[in-house]
NUKE-74149 format. One line per 5 residues: number of its first residue (from 1); for each residue x, y, z negated of C-alpha. Coordinates in pm, 1 decimal. Example, Ala and Ser with C-alpha at 12.3 -4.5 7.8 and 13.67 -1.06 7.14 Angstrom:
<sites>
1) 1230.0 -450.0 -780.0; 1367.0 -106.0 -714.0;
</sites>
This chain:
<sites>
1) -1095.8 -8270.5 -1653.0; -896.2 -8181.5 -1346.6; -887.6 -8451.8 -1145.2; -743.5 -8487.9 -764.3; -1004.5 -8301.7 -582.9;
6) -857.1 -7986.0 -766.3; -635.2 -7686.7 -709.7; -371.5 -7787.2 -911.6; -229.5 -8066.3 -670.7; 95.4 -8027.2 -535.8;
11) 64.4 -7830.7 -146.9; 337.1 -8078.8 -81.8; 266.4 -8415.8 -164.8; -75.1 -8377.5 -325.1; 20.4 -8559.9 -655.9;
16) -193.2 -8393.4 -917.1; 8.1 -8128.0 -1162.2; -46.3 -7994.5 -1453.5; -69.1 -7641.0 -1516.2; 272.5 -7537.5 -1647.1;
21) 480.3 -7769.1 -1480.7; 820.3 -7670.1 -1299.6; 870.6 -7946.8 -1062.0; 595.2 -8183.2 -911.1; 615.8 -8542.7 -1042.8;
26) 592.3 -8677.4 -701.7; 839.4 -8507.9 -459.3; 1028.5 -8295.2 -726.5; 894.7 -7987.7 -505.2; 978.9 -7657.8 -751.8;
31) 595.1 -7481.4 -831.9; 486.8 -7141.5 -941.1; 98.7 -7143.6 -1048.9; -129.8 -6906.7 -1000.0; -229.7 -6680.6 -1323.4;
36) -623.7 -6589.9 -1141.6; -708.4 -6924.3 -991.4; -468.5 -7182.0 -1107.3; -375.7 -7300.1 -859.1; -18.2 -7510.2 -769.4;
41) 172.3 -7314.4 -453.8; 585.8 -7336.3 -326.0; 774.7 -7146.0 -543.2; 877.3 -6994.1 -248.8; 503.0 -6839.5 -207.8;
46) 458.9 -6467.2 -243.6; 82.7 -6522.2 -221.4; -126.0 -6778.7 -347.0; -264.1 -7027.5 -37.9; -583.8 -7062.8 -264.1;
51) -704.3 -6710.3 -334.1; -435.5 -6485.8 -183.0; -359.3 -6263.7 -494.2; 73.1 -6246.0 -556.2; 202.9 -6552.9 -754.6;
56) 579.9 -6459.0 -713.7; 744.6 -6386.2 -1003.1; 1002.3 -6166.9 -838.9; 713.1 -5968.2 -649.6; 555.2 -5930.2 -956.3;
61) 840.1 -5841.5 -1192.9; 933.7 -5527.4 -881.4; 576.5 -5411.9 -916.5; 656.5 -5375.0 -1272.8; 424.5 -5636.8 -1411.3;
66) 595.5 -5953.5 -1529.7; 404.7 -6255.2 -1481.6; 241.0 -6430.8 -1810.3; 281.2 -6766.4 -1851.4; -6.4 -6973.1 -1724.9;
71) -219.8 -7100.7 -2053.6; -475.1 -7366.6 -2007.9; -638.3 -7588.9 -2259.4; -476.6 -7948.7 -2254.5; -650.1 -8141.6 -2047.5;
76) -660.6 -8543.7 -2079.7; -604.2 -8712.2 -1738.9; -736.3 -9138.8 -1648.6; -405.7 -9268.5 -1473.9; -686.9 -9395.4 -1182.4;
81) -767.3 -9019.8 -1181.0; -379.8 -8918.3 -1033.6; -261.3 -8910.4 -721.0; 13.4 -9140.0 -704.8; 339.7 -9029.7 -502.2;
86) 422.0 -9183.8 -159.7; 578.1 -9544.1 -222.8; 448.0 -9652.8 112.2; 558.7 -9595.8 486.6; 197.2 -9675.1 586.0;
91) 65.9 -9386.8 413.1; 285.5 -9037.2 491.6; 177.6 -8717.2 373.6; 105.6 -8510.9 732.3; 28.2 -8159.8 722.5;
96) -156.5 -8037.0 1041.4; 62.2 -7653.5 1155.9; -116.8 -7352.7 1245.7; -21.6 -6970.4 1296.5; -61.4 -6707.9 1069.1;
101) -323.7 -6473.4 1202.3; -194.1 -6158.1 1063.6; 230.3 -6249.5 1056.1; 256.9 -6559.3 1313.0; 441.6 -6760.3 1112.2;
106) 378.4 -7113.0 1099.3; 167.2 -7213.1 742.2; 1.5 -7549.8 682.8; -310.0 -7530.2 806.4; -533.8 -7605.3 488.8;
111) -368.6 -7278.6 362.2; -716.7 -7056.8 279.7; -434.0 -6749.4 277.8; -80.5 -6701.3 425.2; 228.6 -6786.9 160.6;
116) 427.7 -6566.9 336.4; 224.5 -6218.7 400.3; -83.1 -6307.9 187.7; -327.2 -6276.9 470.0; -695.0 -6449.4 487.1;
121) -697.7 -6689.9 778.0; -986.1 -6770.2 971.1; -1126.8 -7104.1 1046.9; -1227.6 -7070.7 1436.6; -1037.8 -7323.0 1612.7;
126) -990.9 -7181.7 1973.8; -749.4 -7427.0 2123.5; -740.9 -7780.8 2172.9; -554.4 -8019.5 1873.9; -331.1 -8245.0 1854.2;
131) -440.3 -8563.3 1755.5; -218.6 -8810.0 1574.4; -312.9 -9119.3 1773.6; -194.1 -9503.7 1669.6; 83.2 -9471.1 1964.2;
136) 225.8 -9092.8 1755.3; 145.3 -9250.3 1461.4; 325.3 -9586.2 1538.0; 629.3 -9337.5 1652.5; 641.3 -9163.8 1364.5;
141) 636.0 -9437.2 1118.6; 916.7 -9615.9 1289.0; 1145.2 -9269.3 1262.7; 1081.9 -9286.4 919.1; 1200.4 -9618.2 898.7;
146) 1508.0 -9585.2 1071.8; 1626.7 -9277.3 844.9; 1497.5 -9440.3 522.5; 1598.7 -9817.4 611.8; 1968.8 -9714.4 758.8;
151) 2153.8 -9750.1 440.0; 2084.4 -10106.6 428.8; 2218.4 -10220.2 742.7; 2594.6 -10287.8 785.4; 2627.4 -10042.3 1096.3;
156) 2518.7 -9784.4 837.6; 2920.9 -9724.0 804.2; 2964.5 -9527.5 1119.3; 2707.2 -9304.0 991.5; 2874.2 -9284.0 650.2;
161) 3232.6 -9218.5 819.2; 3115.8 -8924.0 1058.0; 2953.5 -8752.0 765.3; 3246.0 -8817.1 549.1; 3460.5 -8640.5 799.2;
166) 3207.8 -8357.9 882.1; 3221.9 -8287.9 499.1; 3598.5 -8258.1 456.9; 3555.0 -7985.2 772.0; 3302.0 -7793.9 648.7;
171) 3389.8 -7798.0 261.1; 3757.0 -7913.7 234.6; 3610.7 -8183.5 -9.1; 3435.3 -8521.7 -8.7; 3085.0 -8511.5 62.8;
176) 2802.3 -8378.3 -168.5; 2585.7 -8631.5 -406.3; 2295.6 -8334.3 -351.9; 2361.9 -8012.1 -100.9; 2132.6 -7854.6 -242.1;
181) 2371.0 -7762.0 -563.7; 2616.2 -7614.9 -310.7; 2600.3 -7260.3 -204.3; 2360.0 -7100.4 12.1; 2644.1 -7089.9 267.5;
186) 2827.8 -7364.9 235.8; 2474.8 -7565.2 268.7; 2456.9 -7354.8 606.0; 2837.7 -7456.3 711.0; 2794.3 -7787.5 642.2;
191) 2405.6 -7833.6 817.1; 2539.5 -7642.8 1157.6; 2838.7 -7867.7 1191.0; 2631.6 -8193.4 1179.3; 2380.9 -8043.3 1370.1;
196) 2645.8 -7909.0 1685.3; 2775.2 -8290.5 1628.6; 2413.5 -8409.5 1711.7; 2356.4 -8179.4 1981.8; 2712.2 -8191.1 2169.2;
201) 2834.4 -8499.8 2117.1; 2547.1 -8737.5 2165.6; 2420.2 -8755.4 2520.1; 2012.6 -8694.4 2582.1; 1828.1 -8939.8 2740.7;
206) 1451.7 -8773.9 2897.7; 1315.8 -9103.6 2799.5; 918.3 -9065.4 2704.6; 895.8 -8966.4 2391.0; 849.2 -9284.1 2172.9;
211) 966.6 -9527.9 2408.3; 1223.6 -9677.7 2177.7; 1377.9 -9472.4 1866.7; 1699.2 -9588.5 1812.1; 1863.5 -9628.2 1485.3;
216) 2108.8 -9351.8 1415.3; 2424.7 -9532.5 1503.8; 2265.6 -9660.6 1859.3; 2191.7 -9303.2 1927.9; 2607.1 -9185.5 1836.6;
221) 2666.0 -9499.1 2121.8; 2445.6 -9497.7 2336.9; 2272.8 -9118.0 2324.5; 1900.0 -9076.2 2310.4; 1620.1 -8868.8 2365.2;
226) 1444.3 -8614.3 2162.6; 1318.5 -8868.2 1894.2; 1612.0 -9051.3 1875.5; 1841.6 -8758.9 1821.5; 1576.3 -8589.6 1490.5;
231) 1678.3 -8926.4 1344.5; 2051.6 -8947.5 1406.9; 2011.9 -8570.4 1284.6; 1820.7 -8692.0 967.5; 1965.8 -8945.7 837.2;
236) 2368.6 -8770.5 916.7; 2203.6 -8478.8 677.4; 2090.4 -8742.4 470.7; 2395.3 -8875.7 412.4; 2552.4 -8583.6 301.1;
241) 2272.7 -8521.0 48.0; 1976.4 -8288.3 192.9; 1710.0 -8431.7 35.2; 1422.3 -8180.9 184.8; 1348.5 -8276.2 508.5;
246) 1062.8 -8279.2 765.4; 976.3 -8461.6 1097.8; 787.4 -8238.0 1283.5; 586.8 -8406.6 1571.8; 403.1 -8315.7 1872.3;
251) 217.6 -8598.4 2007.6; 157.3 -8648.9 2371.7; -131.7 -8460.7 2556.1; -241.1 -8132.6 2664.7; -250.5 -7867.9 2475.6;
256) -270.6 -7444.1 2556.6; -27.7 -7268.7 2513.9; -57.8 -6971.7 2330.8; 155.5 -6690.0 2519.5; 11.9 -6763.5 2863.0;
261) -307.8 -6900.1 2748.8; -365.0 -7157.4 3021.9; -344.1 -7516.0 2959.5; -6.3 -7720.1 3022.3; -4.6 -8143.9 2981.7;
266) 317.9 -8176.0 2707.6; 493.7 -8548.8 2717.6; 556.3 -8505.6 2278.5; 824.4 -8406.7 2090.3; 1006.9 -8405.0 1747.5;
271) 1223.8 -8148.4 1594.0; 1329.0 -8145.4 1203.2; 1285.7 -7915.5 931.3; 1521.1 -7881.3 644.3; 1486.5 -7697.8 308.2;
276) 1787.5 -7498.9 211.8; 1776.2 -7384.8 -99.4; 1940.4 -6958.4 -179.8; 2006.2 -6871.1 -539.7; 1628.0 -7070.5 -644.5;
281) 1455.7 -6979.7 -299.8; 1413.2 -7214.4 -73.6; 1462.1 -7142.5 304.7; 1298.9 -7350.8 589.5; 1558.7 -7395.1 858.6;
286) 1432.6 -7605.7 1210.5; 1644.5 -7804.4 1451.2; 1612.4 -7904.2 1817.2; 1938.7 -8102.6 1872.3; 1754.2 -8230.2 2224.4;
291) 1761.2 -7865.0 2304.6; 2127.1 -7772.3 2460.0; 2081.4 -7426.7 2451.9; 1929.6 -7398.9 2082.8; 2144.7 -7250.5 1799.9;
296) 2031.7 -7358.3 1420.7; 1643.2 -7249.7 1365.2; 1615.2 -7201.3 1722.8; 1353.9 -7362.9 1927.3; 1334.5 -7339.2 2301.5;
301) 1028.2 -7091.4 2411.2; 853.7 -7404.9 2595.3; 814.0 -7557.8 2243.6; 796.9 -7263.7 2026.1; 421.6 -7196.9 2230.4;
306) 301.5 -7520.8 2102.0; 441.9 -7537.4 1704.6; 65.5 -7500.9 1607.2; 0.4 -7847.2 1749.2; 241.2 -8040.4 1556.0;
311) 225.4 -8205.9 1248.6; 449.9 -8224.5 991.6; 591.6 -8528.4 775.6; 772.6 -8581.7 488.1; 1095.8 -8761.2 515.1;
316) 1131.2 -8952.5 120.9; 1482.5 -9165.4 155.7;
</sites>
């Protein structure tokens, strides 16, 4: 029996999967399985995060050897024995980040190998970590709220009217019931505009991070700080039909920072992640709209020296 404690749980969510399946029944993440170990990965994953050996179809249909279907005996499955998806803001799936030893990307950090270069990772734990205290986790519980609550609140309309009219900019057309069936570019178009809106047009407020996070249509009057404007940011994109999207959080505290190795005191921040999706791959775009100078998946260097501290979190509207 392969119960919850196994491989073949979704990286994303951690709702158990069974072997085979295309799409995880608990975030609708797409999954390639691995044909040595079994286990579930991204379908973006060139490498296995469980053994390291290639699990990309297109990697291994270049190489010449076209990847077998995974066959394993039916297994039977007590519903106790699932992991049932999210239905609760009191219990978020957070991933602590880390950097790839070998190509520096950022990777979850319970990834045994990197899903982008394949690389074994070590376990040493050199620098201080962040720690997801009840004040960061109080914060980030009420920006999930304020993204995934909006649409029932009657302000909700200015939100729904600036998206509206970003959409007929970027596309020509009303806006999209899912972006993700749009075109690698037009997904692009459409994500930059709403995210120059959110960094232009809204006025920043170096408020302490947490202090109060606006809803979205406080933030369009009033301007806000770095929290404030990830969830004006989220829930616009929302609205217009991204569906995969991250908070990424850095609580307050002091942390080193890994270019000039010395320790530096950091007052938190949040940024946002957003799955794109090109012709079945999907590409992981971040946004800073608190950063002025930032272009899309651009992060300013004092942050980028810290992205191993934060932790990221599911956004499920």
């Amino acid at each position: 029996m392969a119960l919850k404690g196994s491989a073949q749980i979704c990286p994303q969510c951690g709702v158990y999967t069974p072997a085979g399946q295309l799409f995880c029944g608990g975030c609708g993440q797409e999954l390639i399985f691995c044909n040595l170990c079994g286990a579930a990965n991204l379908a973006w994953s060139d490498f296995c995060h469980n053994c390291g050996k290639l699990v990309s179809s297109k990697t291994a249909e270049f190489l010449g050897k076209p990847t077998p279907p995974v066959m394993q005996p039916a297994v039977v499955v007590a519903k106790e024995d699932l992991v049932k998806p999210i239905q609760s803001l009191e219990y978020p799936q957070i991933e602590r980040m880390r950097i790839c030893d070998s190509c520096k990307k950022v990777i979850g950090d319970g990834e045994l190998f990197c899903s982008y270069c394949g690389a074994k990772q070590t376990i040493l734990r050199p620098y201080r970590e962040a720690i997801l205290d009840p004040h960061a986790m109080k914060v980030a519980l009420t920006m999930l709220s304020r993204v995934t609550d909006a649409k029932e609140h009657p302000e909700y309309s200015i939100i729904d009217q600036l998206t509206t009219m970003i959409g007929e900019v970027a596309l020509g057309k009303g806006k999209p019931q899912d972006a993700q069936e749009l075109s690698f570019s037009d997904q692009l178009r459409l994500l930059t505009l709403v995210f120059e809106f959110s960094r232009d047009k809204v006025g920043y407020k170096g408020e302490t991070f947490g202090e109060h996070v606006r809803w979205p249509w406080e933030t369009v009057k009033t301007g806000g700080d770095c929290d404030c404007k990830v969830v004006l940011l989220a829930s616009m994109l929302a609205c217009l039909g991204f569906r995969r999207m991250y908070f990424m959080i850095l609580p307050a505290g002091k942390y080193v920072d890994i270019k000039q190795r010395i320790e530096k005191k950091m007052q938190g921040h949040a940024l946002l992640e957003v799955e794109l999706s090109d012709r079945g791959r999907l590409v992981l775009v971040r946004l800073d709209p608190s950063c002025p100078d930032c272009d899309v998946d651009e992060i300013s260097e004092s942050i980028e020296a810290f992205l191993q501290c934060f932790y990221r979190i599911p956004i499920v509207a």
